[in-house]
Structure formats: structure tokens, C-alpha cells
C-alpha positions as a printed NumPy array, in Angstrom:
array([[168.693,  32.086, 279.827],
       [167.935,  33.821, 282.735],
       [163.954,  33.11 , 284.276],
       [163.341,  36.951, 284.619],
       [164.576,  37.45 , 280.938],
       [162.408,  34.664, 279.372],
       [159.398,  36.66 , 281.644],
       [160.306,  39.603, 279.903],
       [160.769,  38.59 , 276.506],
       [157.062,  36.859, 277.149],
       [155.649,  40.258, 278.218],
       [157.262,  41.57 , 275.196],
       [155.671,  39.16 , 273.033],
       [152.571,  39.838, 274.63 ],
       [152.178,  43.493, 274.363],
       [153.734,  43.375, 270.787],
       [150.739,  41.159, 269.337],
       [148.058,  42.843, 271.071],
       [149.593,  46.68 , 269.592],
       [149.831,  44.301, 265.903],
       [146.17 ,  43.384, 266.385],
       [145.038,  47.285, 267.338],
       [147.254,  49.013, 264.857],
       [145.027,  50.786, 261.83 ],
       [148.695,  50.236, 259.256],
       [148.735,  46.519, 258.251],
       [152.397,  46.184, 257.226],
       [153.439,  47.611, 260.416],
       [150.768,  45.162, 262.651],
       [152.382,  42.157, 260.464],
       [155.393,  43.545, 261.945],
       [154.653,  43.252, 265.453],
       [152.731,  40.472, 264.835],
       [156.128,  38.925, 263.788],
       [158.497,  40.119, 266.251],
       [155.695,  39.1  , 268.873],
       [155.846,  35.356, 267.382],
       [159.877,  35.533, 267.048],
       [160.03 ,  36.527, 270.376],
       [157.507,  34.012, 271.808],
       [159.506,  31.483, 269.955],
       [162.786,  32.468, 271.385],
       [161.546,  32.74 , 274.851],
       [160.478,  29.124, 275.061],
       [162.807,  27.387, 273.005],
       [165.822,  29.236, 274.818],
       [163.756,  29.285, 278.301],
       [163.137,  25.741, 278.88 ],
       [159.266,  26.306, 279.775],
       [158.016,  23.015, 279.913],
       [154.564,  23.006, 280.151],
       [154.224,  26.002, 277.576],
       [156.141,  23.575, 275.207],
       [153.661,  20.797, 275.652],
       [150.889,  23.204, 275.59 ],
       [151.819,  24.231, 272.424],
       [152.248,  20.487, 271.02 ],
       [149.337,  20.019, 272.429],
       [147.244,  22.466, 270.602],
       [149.501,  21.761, 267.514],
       [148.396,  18.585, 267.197],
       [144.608,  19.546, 268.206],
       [144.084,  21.941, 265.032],
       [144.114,  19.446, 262.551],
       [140.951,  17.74 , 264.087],
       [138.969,  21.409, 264.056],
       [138.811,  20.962, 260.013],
       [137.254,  17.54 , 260.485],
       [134.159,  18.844, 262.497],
       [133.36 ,  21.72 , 259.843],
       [130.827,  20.307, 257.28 ],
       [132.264,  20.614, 253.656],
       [130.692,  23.442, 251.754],
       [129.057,  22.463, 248.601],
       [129.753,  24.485, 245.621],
       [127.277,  25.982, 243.531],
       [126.189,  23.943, 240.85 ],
       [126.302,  25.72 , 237.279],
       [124.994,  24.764, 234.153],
       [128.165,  26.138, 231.955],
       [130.02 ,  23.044, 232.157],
       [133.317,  24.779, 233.759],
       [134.905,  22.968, 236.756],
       [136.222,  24.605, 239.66 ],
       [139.96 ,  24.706, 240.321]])
């Protein structure tokens, strides 16, 4: 793939996921939301962008550790005798 055709299909992903995250119509922002992540995806798995891959692996493997810091949130206790699923 071509470097100014990954740059554009970047852009593209870009600008779709910001008009996804502004637009009032949900199915339509899941949309763009999609096409924004399908073109991200094909834009670095086709373009060969090296250091976005590893940033991404990176951060991949970071977000597991983000639950560990959070403090488990008790439930309520109730007197009915029913156990939460």
C-alpha cells in the first residue's frame, strides 16, 4: 500500500470517529464509529506502520492493569436474603 494512501485512509479514520462521536442519531455514530475503526485497522495492518503497531500492543496490553487500580465496589448489603447475580 501506497504511504500517501495509508495517510489518507488515517485521516479518514480520523474525521469519521470524531463526526460518530458529534452525531445526535446513535445508529448512524455506531456507524462511523465502525467504519472509522475498520479503516484504522486496515490502514495499519496493510500500511506497515511500525510504531503505531507497537503503540497499539502497547496500550493493549496496558488496559488490563487500569481494572487492577480501581477499588472494588461493595454492594449494598440487604436483609432479604437474595444474592446478586
Amino acid at each position: 500500500m501506497p504511504f500517501w494512501l495509508a495517510l489518507v485512509l488515517l485521516s479518514a479514520s480520523v474525521v469519521l470517529w470524531c463526526l460518530g462521536s458529534e452525531n445526535g442519531d446513535d445508529v448512524i455514530g455506531l456507524l462511523e464509529h465502525i467504519l472509522s475503526v475498520a479503516f484504522m485497522a486496515i490502514a495499519l495492518l496493510a500500511g506497515h506502520f511500525f510504531p503505531l503497531e507497537l503503540a497499539g500492543v502497547v496500550l493493549a496490553c496496558w488496559l488490563p492493569s487500569a481494572r487492577r487500580r480501581q477499588k472494588p465496589q461493595s454492594l449494598p448489603q440487604r436483609g432479604d436474603g437474595l444474592l446478586p447475580y
